[in-house]
C-alpha positions in Angstrom: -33.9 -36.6 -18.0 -32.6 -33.1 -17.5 -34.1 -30.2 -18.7 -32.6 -27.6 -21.3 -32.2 -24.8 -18.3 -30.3 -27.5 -16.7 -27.9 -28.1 -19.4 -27.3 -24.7 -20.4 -26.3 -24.0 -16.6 -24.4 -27.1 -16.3 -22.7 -25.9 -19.5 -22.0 -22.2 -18.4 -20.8 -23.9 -15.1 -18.2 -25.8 -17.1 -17.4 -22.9 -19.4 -16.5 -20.7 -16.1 -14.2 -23.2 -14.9 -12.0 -23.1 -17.9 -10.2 -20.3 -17.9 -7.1 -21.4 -20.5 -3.3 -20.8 -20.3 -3.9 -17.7 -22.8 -6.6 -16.1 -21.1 -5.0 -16.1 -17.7 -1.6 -14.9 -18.8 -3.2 -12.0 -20.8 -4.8 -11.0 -17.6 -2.3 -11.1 -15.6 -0.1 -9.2 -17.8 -2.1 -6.3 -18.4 -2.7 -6.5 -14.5 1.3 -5.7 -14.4 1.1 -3.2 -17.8 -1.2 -0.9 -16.5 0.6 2.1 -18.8 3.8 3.0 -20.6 4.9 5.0 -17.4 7.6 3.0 -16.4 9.8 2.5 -19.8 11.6 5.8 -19.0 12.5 4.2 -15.1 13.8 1.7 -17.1 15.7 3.3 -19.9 17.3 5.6 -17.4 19.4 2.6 -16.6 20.4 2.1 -20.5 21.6 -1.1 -21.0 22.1 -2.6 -18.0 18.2 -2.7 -17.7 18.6 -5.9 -18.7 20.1 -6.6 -15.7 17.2 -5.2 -13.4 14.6 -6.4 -15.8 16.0 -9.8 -15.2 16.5 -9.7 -11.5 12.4 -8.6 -11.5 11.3 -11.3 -13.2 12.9 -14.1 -11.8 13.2 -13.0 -8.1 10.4 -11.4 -7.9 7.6 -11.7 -10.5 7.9 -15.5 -10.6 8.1 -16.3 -7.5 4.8 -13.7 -6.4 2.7 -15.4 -9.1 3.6 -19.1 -7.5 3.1 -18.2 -4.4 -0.2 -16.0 -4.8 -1.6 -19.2 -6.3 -1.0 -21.3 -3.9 -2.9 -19.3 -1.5 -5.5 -18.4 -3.4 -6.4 -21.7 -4.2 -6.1 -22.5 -1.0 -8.6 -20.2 0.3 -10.3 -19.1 -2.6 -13.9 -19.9 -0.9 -12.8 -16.9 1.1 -13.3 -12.7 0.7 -10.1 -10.4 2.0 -7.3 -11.6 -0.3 -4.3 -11.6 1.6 -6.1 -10.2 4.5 -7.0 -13.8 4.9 -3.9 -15.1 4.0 -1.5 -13.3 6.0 -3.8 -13.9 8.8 -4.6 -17.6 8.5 -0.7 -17.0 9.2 -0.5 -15.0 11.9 -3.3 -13.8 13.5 -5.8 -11.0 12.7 -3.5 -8.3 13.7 -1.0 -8.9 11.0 -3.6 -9.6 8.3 -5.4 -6.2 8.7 -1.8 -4.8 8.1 -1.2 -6.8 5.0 -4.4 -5.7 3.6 -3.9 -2.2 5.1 -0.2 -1.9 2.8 -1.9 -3.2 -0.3 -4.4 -0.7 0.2 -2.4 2.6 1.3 0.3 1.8 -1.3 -2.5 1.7 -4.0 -3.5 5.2 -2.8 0.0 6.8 -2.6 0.8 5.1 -6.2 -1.9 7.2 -8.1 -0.1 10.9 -7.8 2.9 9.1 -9.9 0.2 7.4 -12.2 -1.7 10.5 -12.4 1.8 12.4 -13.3 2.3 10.4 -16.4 -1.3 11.4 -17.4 -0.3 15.1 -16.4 2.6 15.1 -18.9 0.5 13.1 -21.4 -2.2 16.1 -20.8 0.3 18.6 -21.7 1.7 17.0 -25.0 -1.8 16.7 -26.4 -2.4 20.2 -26.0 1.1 21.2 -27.7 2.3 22.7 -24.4 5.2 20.3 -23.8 6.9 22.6 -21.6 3.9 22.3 -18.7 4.9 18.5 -18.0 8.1 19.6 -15.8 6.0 22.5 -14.4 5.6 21.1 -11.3 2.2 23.6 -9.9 0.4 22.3 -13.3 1.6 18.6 -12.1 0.1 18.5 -8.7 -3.1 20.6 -9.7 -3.6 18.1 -12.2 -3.2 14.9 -10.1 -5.4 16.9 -7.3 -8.3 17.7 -9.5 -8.7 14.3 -11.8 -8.6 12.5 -8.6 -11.3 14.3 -7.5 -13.1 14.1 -10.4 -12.5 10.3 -10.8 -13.6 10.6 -6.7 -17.5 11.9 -7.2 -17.8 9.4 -10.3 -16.6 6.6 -8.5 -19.4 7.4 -5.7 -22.0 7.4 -8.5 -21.0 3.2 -9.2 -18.0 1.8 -10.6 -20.0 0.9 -14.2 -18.9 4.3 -15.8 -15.4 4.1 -14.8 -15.6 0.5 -16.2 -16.4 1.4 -19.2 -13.9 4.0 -19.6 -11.0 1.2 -18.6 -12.3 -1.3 -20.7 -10.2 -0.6 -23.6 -7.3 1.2 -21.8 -4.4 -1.2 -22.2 -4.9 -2.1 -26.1 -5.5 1.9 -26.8 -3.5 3.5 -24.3 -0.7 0.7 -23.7 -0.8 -1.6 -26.7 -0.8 0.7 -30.0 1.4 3.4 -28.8 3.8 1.1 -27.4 3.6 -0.7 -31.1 4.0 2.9 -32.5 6.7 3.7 -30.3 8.7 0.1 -31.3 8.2 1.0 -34.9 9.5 4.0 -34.6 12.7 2.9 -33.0 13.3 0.5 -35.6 13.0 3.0 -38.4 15.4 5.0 -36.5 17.8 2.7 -35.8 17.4 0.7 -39.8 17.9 4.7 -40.8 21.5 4.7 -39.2 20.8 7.4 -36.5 22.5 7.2 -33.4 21.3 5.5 -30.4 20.8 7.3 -27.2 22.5 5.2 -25.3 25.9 5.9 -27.1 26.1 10.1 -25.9 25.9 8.7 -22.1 29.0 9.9 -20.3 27.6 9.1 -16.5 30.1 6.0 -15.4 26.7 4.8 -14.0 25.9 3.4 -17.7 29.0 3.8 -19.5 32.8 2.9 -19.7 35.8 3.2 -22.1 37.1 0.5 -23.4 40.0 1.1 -26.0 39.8 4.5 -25.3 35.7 4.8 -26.8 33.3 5.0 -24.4 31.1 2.2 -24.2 27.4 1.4 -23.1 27.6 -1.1 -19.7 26.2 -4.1 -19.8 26.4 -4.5 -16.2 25.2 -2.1 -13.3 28.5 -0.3 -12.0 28.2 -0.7 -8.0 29.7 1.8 -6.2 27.6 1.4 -3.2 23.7 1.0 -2.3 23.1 4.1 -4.2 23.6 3.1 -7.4 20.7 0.0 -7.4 18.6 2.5 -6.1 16.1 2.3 -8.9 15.5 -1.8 -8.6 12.8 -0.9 -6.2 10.8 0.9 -8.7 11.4 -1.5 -11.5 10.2 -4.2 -9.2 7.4 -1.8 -8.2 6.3 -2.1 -12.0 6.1 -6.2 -11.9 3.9 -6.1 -8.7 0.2 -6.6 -8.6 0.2 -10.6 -9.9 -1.2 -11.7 -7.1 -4.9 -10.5 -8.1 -4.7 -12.6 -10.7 -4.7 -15.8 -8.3 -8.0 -15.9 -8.0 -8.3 -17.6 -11.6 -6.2 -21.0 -10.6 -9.0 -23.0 -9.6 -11.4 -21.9 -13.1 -8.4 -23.2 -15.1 -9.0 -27.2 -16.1 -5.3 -28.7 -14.9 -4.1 -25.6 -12.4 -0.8 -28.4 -11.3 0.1 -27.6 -15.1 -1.7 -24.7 -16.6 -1.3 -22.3 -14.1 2.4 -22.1 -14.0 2.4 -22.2 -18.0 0.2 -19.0 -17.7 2.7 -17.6 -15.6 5.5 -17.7 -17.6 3.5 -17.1 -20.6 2.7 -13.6 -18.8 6.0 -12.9 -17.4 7.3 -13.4 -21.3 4.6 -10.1 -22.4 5.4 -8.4 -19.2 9.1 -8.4 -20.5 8.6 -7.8 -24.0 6.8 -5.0 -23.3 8.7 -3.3 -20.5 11.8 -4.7 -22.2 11.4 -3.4 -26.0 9.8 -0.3 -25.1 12.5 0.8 -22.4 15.2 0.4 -25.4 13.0 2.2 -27.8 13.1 5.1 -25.3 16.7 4.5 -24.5 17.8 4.8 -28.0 15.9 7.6 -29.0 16.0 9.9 -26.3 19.9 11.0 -25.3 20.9 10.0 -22.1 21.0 13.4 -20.4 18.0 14.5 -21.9 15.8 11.8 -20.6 12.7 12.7 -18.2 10.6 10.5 -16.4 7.8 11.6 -16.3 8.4 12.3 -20.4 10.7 10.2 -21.9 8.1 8.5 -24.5 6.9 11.1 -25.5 10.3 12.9 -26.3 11.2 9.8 -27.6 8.0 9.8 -30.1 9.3 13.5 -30.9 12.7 12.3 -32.0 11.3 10.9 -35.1 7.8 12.5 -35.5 9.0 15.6 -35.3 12.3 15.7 -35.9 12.4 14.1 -38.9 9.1 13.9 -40.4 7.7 17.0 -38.9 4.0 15.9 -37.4 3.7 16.8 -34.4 0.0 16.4 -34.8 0.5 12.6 -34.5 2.3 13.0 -31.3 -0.7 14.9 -30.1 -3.1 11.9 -31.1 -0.7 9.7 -29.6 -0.6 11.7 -26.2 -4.4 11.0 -26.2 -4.1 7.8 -26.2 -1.2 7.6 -23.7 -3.1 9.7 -21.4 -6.6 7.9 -21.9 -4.5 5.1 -20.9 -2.6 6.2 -17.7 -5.5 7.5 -16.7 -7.9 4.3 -17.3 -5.3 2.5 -15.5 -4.6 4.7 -12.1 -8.3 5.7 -12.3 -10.7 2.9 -13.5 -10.4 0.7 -10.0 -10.0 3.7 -8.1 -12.8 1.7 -5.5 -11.0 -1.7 -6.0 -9.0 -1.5 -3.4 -11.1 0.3 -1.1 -13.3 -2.4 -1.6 -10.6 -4.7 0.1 -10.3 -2.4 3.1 -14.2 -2.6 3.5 -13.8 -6.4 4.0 -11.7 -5.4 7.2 -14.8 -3.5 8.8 -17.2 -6.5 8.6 -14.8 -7.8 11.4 -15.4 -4.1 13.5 -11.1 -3.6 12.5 -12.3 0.2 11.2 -14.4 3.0 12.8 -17.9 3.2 11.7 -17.6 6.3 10.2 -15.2 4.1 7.7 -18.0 1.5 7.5 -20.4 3.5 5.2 -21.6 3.0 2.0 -23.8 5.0 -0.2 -27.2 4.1 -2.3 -25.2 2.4 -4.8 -23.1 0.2 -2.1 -20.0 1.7 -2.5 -17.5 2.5 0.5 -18.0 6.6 0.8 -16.0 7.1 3.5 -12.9 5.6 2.7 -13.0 6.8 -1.1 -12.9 10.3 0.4 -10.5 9.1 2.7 -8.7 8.1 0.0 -8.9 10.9 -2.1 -7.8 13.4 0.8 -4.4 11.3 1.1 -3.6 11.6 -2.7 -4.2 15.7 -2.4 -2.0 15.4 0.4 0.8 13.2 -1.6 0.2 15.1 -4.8 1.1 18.1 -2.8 4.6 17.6 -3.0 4.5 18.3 -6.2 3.2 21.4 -5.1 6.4 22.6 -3.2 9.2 20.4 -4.8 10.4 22.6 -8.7 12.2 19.3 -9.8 9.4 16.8 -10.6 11.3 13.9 -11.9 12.5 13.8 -8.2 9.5 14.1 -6.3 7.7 11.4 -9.1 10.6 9.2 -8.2 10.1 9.6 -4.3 6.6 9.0 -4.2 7.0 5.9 -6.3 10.2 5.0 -3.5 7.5 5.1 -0.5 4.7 3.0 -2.7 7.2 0.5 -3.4 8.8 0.3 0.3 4.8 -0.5 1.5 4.4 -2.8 -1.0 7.4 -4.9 -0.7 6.5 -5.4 3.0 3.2 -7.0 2.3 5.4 -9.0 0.3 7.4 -10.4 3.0 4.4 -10.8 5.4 2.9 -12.9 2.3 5.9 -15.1 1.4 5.9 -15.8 5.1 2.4 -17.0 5.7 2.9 -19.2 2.6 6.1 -21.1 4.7 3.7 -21.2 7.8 0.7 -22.4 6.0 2.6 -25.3 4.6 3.2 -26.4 8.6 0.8 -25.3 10.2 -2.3 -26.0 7.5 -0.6 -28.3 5.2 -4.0 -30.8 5.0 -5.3 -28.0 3.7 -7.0 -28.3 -0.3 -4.7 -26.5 -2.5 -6.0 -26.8 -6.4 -2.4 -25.3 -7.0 1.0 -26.5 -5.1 3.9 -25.4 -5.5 5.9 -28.8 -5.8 8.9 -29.9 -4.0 7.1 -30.2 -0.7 8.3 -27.8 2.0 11.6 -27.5 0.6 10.3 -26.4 -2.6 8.4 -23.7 -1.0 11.3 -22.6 1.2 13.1 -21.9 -2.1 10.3 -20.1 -4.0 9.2 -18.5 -1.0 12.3 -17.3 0.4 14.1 -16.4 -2.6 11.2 -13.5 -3.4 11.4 -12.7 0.6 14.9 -12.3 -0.5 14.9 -10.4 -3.3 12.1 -7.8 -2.1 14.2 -7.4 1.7 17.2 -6.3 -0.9 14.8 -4.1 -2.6 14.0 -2.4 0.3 16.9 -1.9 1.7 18.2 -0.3 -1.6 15.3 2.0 -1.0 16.4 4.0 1.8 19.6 5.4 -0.2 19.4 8.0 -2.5 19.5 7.2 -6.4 23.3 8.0 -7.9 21.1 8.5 -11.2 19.2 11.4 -10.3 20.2 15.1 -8.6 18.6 14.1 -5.0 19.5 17.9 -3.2 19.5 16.2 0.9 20.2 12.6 1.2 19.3 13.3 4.7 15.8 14.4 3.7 15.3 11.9 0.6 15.9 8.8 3.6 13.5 10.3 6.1 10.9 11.0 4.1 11.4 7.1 2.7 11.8 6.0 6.4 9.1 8.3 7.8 6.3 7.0 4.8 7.0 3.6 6.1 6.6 4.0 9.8 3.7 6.5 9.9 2.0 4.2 7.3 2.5 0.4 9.2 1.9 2.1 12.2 -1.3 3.7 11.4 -2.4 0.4 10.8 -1.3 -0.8 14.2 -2.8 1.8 15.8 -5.9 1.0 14.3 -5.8 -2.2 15.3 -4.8 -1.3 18.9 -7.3 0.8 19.5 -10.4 -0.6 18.0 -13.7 -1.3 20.2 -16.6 -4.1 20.2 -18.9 -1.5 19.2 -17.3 -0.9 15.6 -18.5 -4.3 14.8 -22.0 -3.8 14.4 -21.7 0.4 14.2 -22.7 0.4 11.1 -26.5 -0.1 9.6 -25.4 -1.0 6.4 -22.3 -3.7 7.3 -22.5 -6.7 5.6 -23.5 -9.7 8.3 -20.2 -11.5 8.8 -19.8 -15.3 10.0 -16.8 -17.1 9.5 -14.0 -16.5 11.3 -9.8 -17.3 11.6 -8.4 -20.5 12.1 -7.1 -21.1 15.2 -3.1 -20.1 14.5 -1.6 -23.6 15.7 2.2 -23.7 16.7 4.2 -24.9 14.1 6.4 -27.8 15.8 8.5 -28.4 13.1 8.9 -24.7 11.6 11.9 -23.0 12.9 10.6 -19.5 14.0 8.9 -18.6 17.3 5.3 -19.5 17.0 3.0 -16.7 16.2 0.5 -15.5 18.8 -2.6 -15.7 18.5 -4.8 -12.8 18.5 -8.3 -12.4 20.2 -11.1 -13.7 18.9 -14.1 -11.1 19.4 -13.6 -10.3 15.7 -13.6 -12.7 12.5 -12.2 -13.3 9.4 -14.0 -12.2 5.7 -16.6 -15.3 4.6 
C-alpha cells in the first residue's frame, strides 16, 4: 500500500508533466511579446506589413518552434540548449559559437530594449521632446543597465519579481488601450495615417488618388531592409522547447501550441502595428515613439488628458524594462554552461555568494555601455535604434542557420535517437521545415547588409561596415576563444560546477549530402 507522501509526489509528478496546449502557447508568446517596441518597426511599413508579418510567421516563426522541439526533446536530459544541439551536430567548436551568438546578440539587443524604456521614461515625466535626444538616450540605457547590473549580482529573485507581471501590465493593457483607441478613432471618421503617406515605398496612385500598397514596392535589396528586424521580433521560441516533453501527447499538442502561439504573436504585433499606423501620420512616425504619439492622437488631441498618457508611459516603461531587464542573467547563465567544459578563461568562470556568474554579468554590462554609446555620438536616434537592432538580428539569424543545420544532421547521423516530438515526414519532412527557415533567415541576412530605403541612412558605406564589422568581430571572438583556450581553464576555477558527460562522437553521415563535419578534440565535454 503506498503511503499519502507517496501519492501526493506521484501526483505532483503527473501534474508537472502536463503542461496543456494553452499553457504552452501563452508562454511561448509572451516569450516573443516581450514589449510594444516593435509595433512602430512594423507600422513603418503601413500596409504592406502584412506582407512581412506573414513572411515571419510562416518562414520563420513556425518552422523555429518545430524545429526547437524536436531538439529539445531530443536532448532535453541535457544543460547548454543549443550549445548541445549545434554541437551534437558538429563538434564542440561550432556549439560554443551557437551558444556564444545567442548570448552576445541578447547583450547587444538591450540598448534598443532599453531605448523604448528611455522614450517611455520621458513621456511619463511630460518631457516628450527628451525621447529623440539622443545624450538623454544613451545615458539612460547606460545607467539602468547598470543598475539592473548590481541587482542582478545580489540574485535574480528581485528582478523576478519585478517581471512577473510585465507582459499583462506593460504589454497586455496598453496594447488593449491602444486597440481601443484606434477603433474609436477610426468609428469617429478621422483619417487614417496610412492615407497622408506619399513615400512610393508604401503608396501608389491609382486613378489618379494615391493609394496605400498592399504589396512591398521592390526596388532593390534596400527596400526589404526592415524584414530582418520584424523577424528579429518573432525570435526567441526556441526557449520554449523545453516544455514538449511535460505536455501529455507532444506528436499532437505541441504543434497545436505552436500555432495557437503564433495566432497571439500575430494579433498582437498585427493589431497594434495598424493602430499605430493609422493614428500616427506616416511622416511623423518615430520608432522609438510611435505608440506613444499614437496614444497622443486621441488622448490628447481630442480629449485632452495627457495625464493618462503619462499613466500609460508607466506602464509601457515598467514593461520594456521588465522585459530587457528581468533575465538580464538568463543568458549569461547559458554562457556559464560553456566554462564547465574549460571553453572560457577562469576569470569568466566566477560566481559570487549567491551563485551567480559575476564576471560575465560585468562583462556583459561593459559591452551594452559600449553599444549604448552610439547613441552617445549619433543626433538621429531612430537610426542608431535601427542599427543596433540590424547587428542583433544578423547574430541571431546565424545561430539560426547553425540550428536548422544540426537538426538535418541529427536526423542522419542520430536518428535512433528518443525524440518525444518529430517533426513528421521523415527526412524529407525535415528537409522542408528545416530548410525553408534556413532559407528564409539566409534572405534575411542578406537584406541586412543594405541600407533601409525607409529611413535617412547618411553613409551606406558606413551603415554596411558597421553591419559587416558587428558580425565578424562578434563570430570571431568566439573562434578565437575557442582557438586559444588551455587545459588549465577547465578546472581554474574553485567554484565550477563538476562536469561529466561529454559529446557524442560526431559520426559521418553516409547518406547526407554535405562533407562530413570534423570532429573536434575531446579534452573538453559537453553540459550534463
Amino acid at each position: 500500500m503506498s503511503s499519502p507522501k507517496r501519492t501526493s509526489f506521484e501526483s505532483k509528478k503527473k501534474s508537472k508533466l502536463t503542461m496543456t496546449v494553452p499553457t504552452v502557447a501563452f508562454l511561448t508568446a509572451a516569450a516573443v511579446v516581450t514589449s510594444l517596441r516593435g509595433l512602430p518597426v512594423m507600422a513603418k511599413e503601413e500596409l504592406t506589413m502584412f506582407v512581412y508579418i506573414g513572411f515571419a510567421t510562416l518562414l520563420f516563426l513556425v518552422p523555429a518552434a518545430l524545429i526547437s522541439a524536436e531538439l529539445g526533446s531530443a536532448f532535453s536530459n541535457r544543460k547548454g540548449g543549443v550549445y548541445t544541439w549545434i554541437g551534437e551536430a558538429f563538434g564542440q567548436r561550432w556549439g560554443f559559437v551557437g551558444i556564444w551568438l545567442q548570448w552576445i546578440q541578447n547583450v547587444v539587443w538591450y540598448p534598443t530594449g532599453l531605448a523604448f524604456a528611455a522614450a517611455a521614461a520621458a513621456y511619463a515625466l511630460n518631457q516628450a521632446g527628451l525621447a529623440e535626444a539622443h545624450v538623454y538616450v544613451g545615458i539612460f540605457c547606460i545607467v539602468s543597465y547598470w543598475l539592473a547590473t548590481l541587482l542582478a549580482l545580489r540574485g535574480n529573485a528581485l528582478l523576478a519579481k519585478v517581471a512577473k507581471y510585465g507582459f499583462m501590465v506593460g504589454t497586455v493593457v496598453p496594447g488593449a488601450v491602444l486597440l481601443g483607441l484606434f477603433i474609436y478613432w477610426a468609428a469617429t471618421g478621422h483619417a487614417m495615417g496610412w492615407s497622408t503617406a506619399t513615400d512610393p515605398a508604401v503608396a501608389t496612385v491609382v486613378d489618379g488618388e494615391i493609394t496605400p500598397r498592399l504589396l512591398p514596392l521592390l526596388t532593390g535589396l534596400g527596400s526589404l531592409a526592415f524584414l530582418g528586424n520584424i523577424m528579429l521580433l518573432f525570435a526567441g521560441v526556441e526557449v520554449q522547447a523545453v516544455h514538449v516533453k511535460e505536455m501529455k501527447n507532444p506528436r499532437r499538442g505541441f504543434p497545436a501550441a505552436m500555432l495557437l502561439a503564433s495566432g497571439i504573436s500575430v494579433a498582437v504585433f498585427l493589431l497594434g502595428s495598424i493602430a499605430v499606423a493609422g493614428l500616427v501620420p506616416y511622416d511623423d512616425l518615430v520608432l522609438q515613439t510611435g505608440v506613444f504619439d499614437a496614444m497622443s492622437s486621441v488622448l490628447v488631441g481630442l480629449w485632452n488628458m495627457n495625464w493618462l498618457v503619462q499613466i500609460l508611459a508607466v506602464l509601457v516603461c515598467y514593461g520594456a524594462l521588465s522585459g530587457a531587464l528581468a533575465w538580464i542573467s538568463a543568458p549569461s547563465r547559458a554562457l556559464l554552461t560553456t566554462a564547465h567544459d574549460g571553453l572560457l578563461p577562469p576569470i569568466l568562470q566566477k560566481t559570487n555568494k549567491a551563485g551567480i556568474q559575476r564576471n560575465i554579468l560585468i562583462l556583459q554590462a561593459i559591452i551594452v555601455t559600449a553599444v549604448s554609446s552610439i547613441y552617445l555620438f549619433t543626433a538621429d536616434v531612430s537610426g542608431a535604434f535601427f542599427l543596433i537592432s540590424t547587428v542583433t538580428i544578423s547574430l541571431y539569424i546565424v545561430m539560426y542557420m547553425f540550428m536548422y543545420a544540426a537538426a538535418i544532421r541529427l536526423r542522419y547521423t542520430q536518428p535512433d535517437l528518443p525524440r518525444a516530438f518529430r517533426i513528421p515526414g521523415g527526412k524529407p519532412g525535415m528537409w522542408i521545415v528545416a530548410g525553408i527557415g534556413f532559407v528564409a533567415v539566409a534572405f534575411a541576412l542578406l537584406v541586412s547588409f543594405f541600407p533601409p530605403t525607409q529611413l535617412p541612412i547618411g553613409d551606406p558605406t558606413t551603415y554596411v561596415a558597421l553591419v559587416a564589422g558587428g558580425l565578424v568581430v562578434f563570430v570571431g571572438a568566439a573562434l578565437l576563444i575557442y582557438h586559444f583556450r588551455k587545459p588549465s581553464w577547465r578546472n581554474g576555477a574553485p567554484d565550477q560546477e563538476p562536469h561529466e558527460a561529454s559529446f557524442s562522437p560526431v559520426a559521418p553521415a553516409t547518406t547526407l549530402p554535405v562533407t562530413p563535419a570534423v570532429r573536434e578534440p575531446q579534452e573538453t565535454g559537453a553540459p550534463s
